[in-house]
C-alpha positions in Angstrom: -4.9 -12.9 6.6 -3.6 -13.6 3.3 -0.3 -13.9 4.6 -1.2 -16.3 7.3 -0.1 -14.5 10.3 -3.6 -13.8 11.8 -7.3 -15.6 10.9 -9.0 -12.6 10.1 -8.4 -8.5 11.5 -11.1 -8.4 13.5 -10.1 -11.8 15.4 -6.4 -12.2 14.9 -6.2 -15.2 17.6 -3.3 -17.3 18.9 -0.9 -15.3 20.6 -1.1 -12.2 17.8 -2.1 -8.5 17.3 -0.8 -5.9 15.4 -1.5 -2.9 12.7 -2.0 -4.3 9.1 -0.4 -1.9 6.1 -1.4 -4.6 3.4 -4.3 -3.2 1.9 -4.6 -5.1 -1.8 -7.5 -3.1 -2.3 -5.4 1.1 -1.6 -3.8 -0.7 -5.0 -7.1 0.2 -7.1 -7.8 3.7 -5.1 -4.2 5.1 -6.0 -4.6 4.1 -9.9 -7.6 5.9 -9.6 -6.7 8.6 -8.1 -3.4 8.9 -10.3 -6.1 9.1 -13.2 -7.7 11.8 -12.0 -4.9 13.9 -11.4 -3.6 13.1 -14.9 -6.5 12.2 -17.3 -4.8 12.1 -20.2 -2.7 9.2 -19.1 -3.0 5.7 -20.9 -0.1 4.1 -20.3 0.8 3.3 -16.7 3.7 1.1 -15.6 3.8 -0.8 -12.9 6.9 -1.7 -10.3 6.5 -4.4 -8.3 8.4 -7.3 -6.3 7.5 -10.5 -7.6 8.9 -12.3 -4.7 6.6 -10.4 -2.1 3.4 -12.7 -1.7 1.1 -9.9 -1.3 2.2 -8.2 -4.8 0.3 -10.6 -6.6 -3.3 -9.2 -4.5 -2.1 -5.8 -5.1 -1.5 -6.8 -9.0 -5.0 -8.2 -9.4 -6.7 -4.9 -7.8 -4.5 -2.7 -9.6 -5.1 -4.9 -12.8 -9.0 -4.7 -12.1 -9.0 -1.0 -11.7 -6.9 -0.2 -15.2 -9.5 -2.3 -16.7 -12.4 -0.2 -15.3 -10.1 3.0 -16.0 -9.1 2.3 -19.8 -5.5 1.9 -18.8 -3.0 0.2 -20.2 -0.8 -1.6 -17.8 3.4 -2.4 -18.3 4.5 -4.8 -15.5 7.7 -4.3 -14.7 9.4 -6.9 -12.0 12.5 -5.8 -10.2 13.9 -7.9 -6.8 16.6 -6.0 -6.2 17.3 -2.3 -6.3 20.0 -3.1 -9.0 16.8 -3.8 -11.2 15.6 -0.1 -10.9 17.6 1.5 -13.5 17.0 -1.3 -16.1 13.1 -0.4 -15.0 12.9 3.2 -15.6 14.7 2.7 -19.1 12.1 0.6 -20.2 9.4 2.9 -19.1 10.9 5.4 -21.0 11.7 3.5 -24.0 7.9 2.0 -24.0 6.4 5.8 -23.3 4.8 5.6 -19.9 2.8 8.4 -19.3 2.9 7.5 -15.1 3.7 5.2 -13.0 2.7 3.1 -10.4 4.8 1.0 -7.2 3.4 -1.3 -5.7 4.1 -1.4 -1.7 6.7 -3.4 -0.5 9.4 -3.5 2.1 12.7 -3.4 -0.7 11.0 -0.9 -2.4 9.9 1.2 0.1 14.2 1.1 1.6 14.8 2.5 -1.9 11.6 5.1 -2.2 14.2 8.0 -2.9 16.2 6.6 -5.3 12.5 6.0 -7.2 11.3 9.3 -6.7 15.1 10.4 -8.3 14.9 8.0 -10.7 10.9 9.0 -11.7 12.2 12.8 -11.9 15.0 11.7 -14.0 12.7 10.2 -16.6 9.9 12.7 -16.0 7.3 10.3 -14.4 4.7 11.0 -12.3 4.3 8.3 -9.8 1.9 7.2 -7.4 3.3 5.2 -4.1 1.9 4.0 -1.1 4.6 5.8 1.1 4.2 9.7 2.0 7.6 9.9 2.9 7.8 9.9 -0.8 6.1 12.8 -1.8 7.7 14.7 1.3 11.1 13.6 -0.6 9.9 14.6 -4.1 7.6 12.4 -5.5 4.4 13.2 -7.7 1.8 11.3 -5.5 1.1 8.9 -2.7 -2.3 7.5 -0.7 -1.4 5.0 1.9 -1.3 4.3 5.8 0.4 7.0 8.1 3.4 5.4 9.5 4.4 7.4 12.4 0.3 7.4 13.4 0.8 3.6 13.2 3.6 3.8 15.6 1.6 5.4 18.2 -0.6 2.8 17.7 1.4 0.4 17.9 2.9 1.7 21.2 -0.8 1.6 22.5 -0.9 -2.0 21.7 2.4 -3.1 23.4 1.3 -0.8 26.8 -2.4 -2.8 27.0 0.0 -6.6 26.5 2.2 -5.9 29.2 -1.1 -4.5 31.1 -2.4 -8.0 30.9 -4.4 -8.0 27.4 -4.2 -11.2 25.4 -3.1 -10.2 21.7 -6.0 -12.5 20.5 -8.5 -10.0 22.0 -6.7 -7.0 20.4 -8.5 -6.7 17.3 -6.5 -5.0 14.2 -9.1 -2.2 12.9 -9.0 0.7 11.1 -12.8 2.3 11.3 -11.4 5.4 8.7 -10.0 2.6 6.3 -13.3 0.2 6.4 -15.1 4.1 5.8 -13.1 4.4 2.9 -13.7 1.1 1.0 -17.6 1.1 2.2 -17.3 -1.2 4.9 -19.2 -1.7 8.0 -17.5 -2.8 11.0 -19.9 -5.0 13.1 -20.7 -3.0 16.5 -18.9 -6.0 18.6 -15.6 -5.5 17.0 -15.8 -1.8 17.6 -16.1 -2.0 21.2 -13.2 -4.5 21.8 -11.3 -2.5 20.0 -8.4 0.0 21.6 -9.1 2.8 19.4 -11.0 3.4 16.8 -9.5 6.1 14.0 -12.7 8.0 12.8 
């Protein structure tokens, strides 16, 4: 989808399948749901990888949500984890009252050293990983990994069964719930398994 790989989740064609975790639109849900656990929050920073395509989706929705929230948003970019210090201290030093990380694949390696780093400077944070909160952190809403293994086991098993990937469609009934989507009734029954 916006990264090219497939033409749409329902109907990935060509020779690929798979289980997406970019979800632009978690972005706006986790800002959200940061401000209800902390109403009295104005200030939110946000940690992202400019050089990951899909941080600029998640930027928008996150961008879109603070609007509709009354938050005030401080972008911070970092592209390397030798950024993350030089981060925090400007959180800090611009009074942050939370913070928000945007998901992606460097950041995620280094989700402990953020969750130290956000206990250090005595910011709750919001991420997309769970792992995170299991290692400290204030808050996450995101995909289950090790579910998505499983499913991703289930996938490989009906390809070497004889499946074409094309005919695999990648769908997440709970997800599409969740944002107020309706999933039309012929996806649903190509699909492998449906997460209710």
């Amino acid at each position: 989808m916006g990264s090219g790989l497939v033409a749409s989740l329902g109907r990935p064609g060509g020779n690929v399948t798979g289980l997406s975790i970019i979800s632009p639109e978690l972005t706006g849900k986790r800002l959200e749901f940061l401000k209800e656990a902390l109403p009295e929050v104005i200030r939110v920073a946000v940690l992202l990888n400019p050089a990951n395509p899909v941080s600029i989706a998640q930027l928008k929705e996150t961008e879109a949500a603070a609007r509709t929230l009354g938050l005030h948003l401080r972008i911070l970019e970092t592209r390397d984890p030798g950024q993350l210090e030089g981060a925090f201290a400007t959180m800090t030093r611009e009074q942050a009252g939370a913070l928000i990380v945007l998901t992606d694949s460097m950041l995620s390696n280094y989700r402990a050293r953020l969750v130290d780093l956000a206990t250090k400077h005595r910011l709750p944070s919001m991420m997309a990983w769970g792992e995170a909160v299991e290692a400290g952190g204030f808050m996450a809403y995101g995909p289950n990994f090790p579910d998505l293994f499983r499913r991703a086991a289930i996938l490989v098993d009906r390809i070497l069964k004889g499946a074409k990937p094309a005919d695999l469609p990648v769908v997440n009934l709970k997800t599409a719930k969740a944002l107020g989507l309706t999933i039309p009734q012929s996806v649903l029954i190509r699909a492998d398994h449906v997460i209710q």
